[in-house]
N, C-alpha and C positions, 0 to 999 in steps of 0.2 A: 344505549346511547343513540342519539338520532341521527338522522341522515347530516344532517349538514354538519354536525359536528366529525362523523366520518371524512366528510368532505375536506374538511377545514385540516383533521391531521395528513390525510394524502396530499394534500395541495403542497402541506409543511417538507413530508420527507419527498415530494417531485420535485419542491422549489429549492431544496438545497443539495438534492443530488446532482442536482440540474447547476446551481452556481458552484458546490465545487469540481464538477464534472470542465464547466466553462475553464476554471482555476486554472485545470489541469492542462487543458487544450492551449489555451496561452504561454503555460510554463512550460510546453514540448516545442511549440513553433520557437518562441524565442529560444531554448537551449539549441532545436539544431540549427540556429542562425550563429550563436555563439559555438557550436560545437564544429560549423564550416570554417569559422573565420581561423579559431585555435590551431585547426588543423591545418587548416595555409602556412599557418606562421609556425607552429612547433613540427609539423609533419607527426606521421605515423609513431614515432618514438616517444614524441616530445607527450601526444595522447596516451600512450601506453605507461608512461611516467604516473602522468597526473591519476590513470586511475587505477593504478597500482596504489598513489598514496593515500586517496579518499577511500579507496577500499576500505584499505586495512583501520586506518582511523575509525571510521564509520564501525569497523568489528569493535573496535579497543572502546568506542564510546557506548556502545549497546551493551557490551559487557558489563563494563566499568560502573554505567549510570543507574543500574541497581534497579531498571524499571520505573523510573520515577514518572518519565514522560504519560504510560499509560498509567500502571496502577493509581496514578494519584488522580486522576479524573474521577475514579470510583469514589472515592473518601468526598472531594470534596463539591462533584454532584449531587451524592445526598444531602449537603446542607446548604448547596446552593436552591433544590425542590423545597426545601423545607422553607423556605424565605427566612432564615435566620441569619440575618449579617454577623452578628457578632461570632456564631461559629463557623461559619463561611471564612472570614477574616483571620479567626484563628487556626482551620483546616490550611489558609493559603501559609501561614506565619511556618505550619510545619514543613509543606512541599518547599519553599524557599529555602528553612533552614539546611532542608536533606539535601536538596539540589546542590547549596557549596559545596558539602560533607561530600557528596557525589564528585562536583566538578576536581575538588582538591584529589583526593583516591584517585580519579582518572587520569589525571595531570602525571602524576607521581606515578605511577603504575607504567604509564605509555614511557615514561624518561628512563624508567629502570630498567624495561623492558626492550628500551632502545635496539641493542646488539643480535635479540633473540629476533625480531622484529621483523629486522635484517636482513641476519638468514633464512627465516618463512619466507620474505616474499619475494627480496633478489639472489638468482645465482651469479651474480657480476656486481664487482664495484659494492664500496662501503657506503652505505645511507644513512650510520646511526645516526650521526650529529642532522641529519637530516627529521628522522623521528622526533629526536630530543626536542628539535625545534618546531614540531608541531603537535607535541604533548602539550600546548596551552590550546589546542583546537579543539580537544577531547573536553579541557573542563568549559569553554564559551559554550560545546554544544550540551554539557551538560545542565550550563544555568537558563539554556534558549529553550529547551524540552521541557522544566519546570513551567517556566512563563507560560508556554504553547498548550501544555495541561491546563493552567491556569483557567486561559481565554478558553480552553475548550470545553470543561466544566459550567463554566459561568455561562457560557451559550454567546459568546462573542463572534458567531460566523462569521460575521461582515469584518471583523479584525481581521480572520484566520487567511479570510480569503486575498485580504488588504497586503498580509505582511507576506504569502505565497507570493503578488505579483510583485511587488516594489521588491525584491529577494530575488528574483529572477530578472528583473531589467536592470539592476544593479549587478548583478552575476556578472553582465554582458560589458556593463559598461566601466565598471572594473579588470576585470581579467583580462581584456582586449588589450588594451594600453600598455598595463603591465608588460605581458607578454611579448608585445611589439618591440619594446623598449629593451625588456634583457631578458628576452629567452626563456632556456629553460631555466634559469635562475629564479625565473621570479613564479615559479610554480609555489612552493614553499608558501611564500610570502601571501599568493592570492588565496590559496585556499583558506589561509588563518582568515583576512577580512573577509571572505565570506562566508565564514561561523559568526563572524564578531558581528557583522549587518545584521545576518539574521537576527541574532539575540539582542542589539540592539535596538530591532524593528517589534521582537517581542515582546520585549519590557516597557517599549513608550505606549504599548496598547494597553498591558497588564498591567501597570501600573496608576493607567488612567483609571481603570474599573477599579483596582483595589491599591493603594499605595504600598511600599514596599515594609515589611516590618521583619524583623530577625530576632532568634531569640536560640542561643546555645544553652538552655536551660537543661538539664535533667530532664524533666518534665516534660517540654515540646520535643525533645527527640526520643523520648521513650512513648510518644501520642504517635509516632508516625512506624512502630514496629509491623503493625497490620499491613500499613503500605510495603512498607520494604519485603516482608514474608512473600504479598503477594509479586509485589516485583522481581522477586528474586526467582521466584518460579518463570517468568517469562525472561528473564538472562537465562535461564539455563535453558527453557525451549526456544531462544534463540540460538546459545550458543550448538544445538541438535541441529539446525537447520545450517547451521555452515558447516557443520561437520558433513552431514551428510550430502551437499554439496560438492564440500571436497575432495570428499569419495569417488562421486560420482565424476566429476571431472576427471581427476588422477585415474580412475579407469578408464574414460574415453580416451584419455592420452596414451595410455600404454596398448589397449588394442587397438586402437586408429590408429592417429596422428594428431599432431598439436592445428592442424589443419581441421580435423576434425569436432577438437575441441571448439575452435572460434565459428562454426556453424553450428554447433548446438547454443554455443551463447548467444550469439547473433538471433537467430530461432526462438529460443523461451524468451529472451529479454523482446523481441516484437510482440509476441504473443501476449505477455504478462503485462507491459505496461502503459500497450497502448488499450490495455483494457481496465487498467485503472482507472480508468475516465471518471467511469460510473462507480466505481467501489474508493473512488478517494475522500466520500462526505459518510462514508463507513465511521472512520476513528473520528472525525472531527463533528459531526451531528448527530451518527444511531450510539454511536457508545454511552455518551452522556447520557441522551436517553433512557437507556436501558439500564446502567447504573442508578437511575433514580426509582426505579420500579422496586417496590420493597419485598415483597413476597412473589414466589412462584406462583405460577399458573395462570389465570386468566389473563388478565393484563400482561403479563410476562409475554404468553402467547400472541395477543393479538398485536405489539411492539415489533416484536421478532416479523412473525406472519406479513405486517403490512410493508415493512423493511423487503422481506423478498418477494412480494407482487412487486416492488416499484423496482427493483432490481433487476430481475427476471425479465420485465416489461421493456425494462428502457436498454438493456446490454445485448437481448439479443439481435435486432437488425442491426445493431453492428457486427457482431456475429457473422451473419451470415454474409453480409455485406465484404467480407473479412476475408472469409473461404472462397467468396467466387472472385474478390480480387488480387489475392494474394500474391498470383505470379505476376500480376503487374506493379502491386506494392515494393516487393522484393528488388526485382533492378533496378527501383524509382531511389528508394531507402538505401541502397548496399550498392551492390553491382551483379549483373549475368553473371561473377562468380561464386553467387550465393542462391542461385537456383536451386540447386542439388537439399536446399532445407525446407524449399516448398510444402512437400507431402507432409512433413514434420512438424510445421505452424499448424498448416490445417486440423490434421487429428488433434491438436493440442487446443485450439480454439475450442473444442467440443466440450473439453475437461472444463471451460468457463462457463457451461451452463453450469454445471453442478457446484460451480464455486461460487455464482452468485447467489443459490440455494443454500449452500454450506456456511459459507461466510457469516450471514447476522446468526444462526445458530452457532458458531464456534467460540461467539462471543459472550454468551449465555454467562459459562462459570467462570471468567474473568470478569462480567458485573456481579457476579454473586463472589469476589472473594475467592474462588478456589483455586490456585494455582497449584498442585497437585492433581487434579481430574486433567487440568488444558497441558499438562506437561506431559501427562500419561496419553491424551490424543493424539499431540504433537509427535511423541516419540514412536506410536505405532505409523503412525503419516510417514515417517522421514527415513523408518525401515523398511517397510512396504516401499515406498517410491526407490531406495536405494538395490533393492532385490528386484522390483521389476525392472528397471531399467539396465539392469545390466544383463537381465536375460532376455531384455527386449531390443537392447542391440546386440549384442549376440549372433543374435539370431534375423534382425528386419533390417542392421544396421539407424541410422536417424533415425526412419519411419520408425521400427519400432519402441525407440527411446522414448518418441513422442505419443506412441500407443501405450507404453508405462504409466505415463504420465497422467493419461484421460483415464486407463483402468484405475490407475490409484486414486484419483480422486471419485468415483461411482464406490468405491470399496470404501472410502473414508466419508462418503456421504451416508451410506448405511450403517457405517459403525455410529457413526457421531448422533444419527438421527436415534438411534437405538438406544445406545448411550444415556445420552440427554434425555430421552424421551421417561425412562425408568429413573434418573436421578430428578430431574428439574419439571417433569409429570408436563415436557410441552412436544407440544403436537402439531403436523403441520397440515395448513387448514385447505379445506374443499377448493378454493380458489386457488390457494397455491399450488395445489396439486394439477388442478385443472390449466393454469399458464404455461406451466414448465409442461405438461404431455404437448402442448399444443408448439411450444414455441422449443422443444428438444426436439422433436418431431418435423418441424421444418426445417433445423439445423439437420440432422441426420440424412435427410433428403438431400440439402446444400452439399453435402460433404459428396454424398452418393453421386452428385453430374461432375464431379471432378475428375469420376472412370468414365465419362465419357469420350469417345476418342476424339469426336468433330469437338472444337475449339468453341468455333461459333454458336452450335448449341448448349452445349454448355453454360456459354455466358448467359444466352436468352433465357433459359431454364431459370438461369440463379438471379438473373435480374429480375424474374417475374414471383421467384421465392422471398425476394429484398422486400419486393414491392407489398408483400402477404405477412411477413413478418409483419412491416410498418404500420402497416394496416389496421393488424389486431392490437399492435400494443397502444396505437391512438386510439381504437376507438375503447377500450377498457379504461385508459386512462382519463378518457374526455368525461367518463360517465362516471369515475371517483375522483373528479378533483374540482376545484373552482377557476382551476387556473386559466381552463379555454373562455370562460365568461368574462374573468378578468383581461383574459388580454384583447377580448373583441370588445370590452366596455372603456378597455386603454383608446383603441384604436379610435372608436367612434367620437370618442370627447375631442380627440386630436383633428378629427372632420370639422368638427362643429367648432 
């Protein structure tokens, strides 16, 4: 392949890690503007409510929806690469029809399940009729996740990213009002329309690119078993990962404190999502891609491979950025009484290099169909992580929770690469190998001025680390991508 065509695919996966990465930054400012306002008017309770209930829905809907959100990308990116409308059209006619079949099962399942529901999640006071009444949130977000497959198959970024922000400015300018008006009553209420926006804002996209079609045939629901087998496998390696979740929690609580619990959540949920930045054009632009790559190996590898140079490249000077300012983030974010999780982010930041390394490979045998190998990953992941962390606090207390957490994932980057490597014959290439020693290697150091006793050094150190980071991953990226010519050939026309 020639240089410029290289160029031309890096510019692709910079330019849309880069606009859903923006997605994302928009969708955090405005939640925690909405997340201040809630809080004024419900207080501390009124929040504990609300996300007691999108929890648990959120569990009932990922269970329930049969996988359809992802596996169905796979089915119907292959014939969206192949340019064949008409089985494009009929790929879409079977994710629709499953998606009811979904949304219906879900509905009905969450209302039955009302009582049990209940008791999982409160020990105080009766919530069923409260469930009952948000068992139709489970099947909107079942038919929103179809549509969102949809656009993301078809390569509709510019929709995905469309119906992220209009989804989150209407969050703010719904739920506000609501709330003001009646309380905690009207919790209930707002979460249901903000399932129904969403999947409303989904279908006026998806249904621009493909009109809607349905067919309870024999036929079209016996076309989509492949989907569901493989969906079914990622419901159950989801449902692993709240298990072992709740393990892990329920143990923090019984040898800490429930005080202790809310600093390790508080802790992984900083660490984890404010790094989603860069891994949220993951499911919505490298998956597609990768599902359309027909056979192993070559192409397979250099899909994957160029996914984590641009990963690798753009996630760590936040990183590190991350570590040297994290005791200032923390009181900014929280309050001085969540100091004590410091040490605990940081070690954890480091597990994100190897997860941005891990990540497009873990995706490998879920575009190839196999849910059986990624549920056999999953499940050694979510044992491993549940073993060490409980002997890693034990023993380090947080800190070593959070040192669990970076060994298991260095442990689950060598299984998976090994793994993978003997089933799906992919390899991780010279350059990848060469960013990640250069840019682990500067995180490691970051991490290392945090034992420094003087304060002030410290910073300078890790400021002058930021600034080395930033450095290399521009100048790596300036020299594979078109983007810097583009945007200084923006600018100039703008002179002129």
């Amino acid at each position: 392949m020639k240089n410029t065509d290289h160029k031309e695919e890096y510019s692709h996966v910079v330019k849309y890690t880069g606009l859903f990465a923006g997605v994302q930054v928009i969708s955090i400012l405005v939640g925690l503007i909405r997340n201040k306002l809630v809080a004024l008017i419900l207080g501390p309770a009124g929040m504990g409510l609300i996300t007691l209930f999108q929890s648990t829905i959120r569990m009932v809907s990922e269970i329930t929806g049969l996988g359809i959100p992802t596996s169905a990308v796979r089915d119907v990116s292959a014939a969206y690469e192949e340019g064949d409308e008409q089985r494009l059209r009929d790929k879409v006619r079977v994710i629709r029809t499953w998606s009811v079949i979904a949304a219906v099962l879900g509905m009905v399942i969450c209302a039955v399940l009302s009582p049990w529901l209940n008791d999982w999640t409160f020990n105080w006071g009766n919530h069923t009729l409260h469930f009952v009444l948000l068992s139709p949130v489970v099947a909107v977000m079942a038919l929103a996740g179809g549509e969102m497959a949809v656009l993301k198959a078809t390569r509709q970024l510019r929709a995905l990213a469309r119906v992220s922000i209009y989804h989150v400015i209407m969050a703010l300018i719904i739920t506000v009002p609501i709330y003001f008006f009646f309380g905690e009553a009207g919790i209930v209420p707002s979460i249901f329309l903000l399932a129904f926006v969403q999947m409303v804002l989904a279908m006026i996209f998806s249904y621009r690119r493909i009109p809607l079609s349905l067919s309870f045939s024999k036929k079209t629901i016996g076309q989509g078993a492949g989907m569901i087998r493989l969906g079914l496998g990622l419901v159950a390696a989801v449902s692993l990962g709240y298990v072992s979740e709740f393990l892990i929690r329920s143990y923090l609580n019984t040898a800490g404190t429930l005080e202790t619990v809310g600093l390790y959540n508080a802790g992984y949920m900083l660490a984890i999502v404010y790094s989603s930045l860069v891994f949220a054009a993951m499911e919505t632009d490298y998956f597609p891609r990768l599902s359309a790559v027909k056979e192993a190996g070559a192409e397979l590898n250099q899909v994957v491979n160029r996914q984590i140079e641009v990963s690798i490249l753009l996630i760590s000077p936040m990183l590190v950025a991350m570590i040297v300012f994290m005791p200032i983030i923390i009181p900014l974010l929280y309050s001085p009484d969540f100091n004590s999780v410091i040490p605990m982010v940081q070690i954890i930041l480091l597990a994100l290099y190897f997860r941005a390394v891990k990540l497009p490979v873990q995706y490998i045998p879920l575009a190839r169909g196999d849910s059986l190998f990624y549920f056999i990953m999953e499940a050694i992941y979510a044992v491993g992580l549940v073993v060490l962390t409980i002997l890693g606090f034990s023993r380090h207390g947080l800190w070593g929770a959070g040192l669990a957490i970076t060994l298991m994932s260095v442990i689950d980057f060598i299984i998976l690469n090994v793994c993978i490597g003997v089933k799906y014959r992919y390899r991780l290439s010279v350059p990848v190998i060469k960013y990640a020693v250069v840019q682990i290697g500067l995180g490691a150091l970051t991490y290392a001025t945090t034992f420094i006793g003087n304060c002030y050094l410290s910073y300078a150190i890790g400021i002058l680390l930021i600034g080395a980071s930033t450095w290399y991953s521009v100048k790596v990226l300036k020299s594979k991508t078109r983007l810097w010519e583009a945007l200084k050939a923006k600018i100039w026309r703008k002179k002129s």
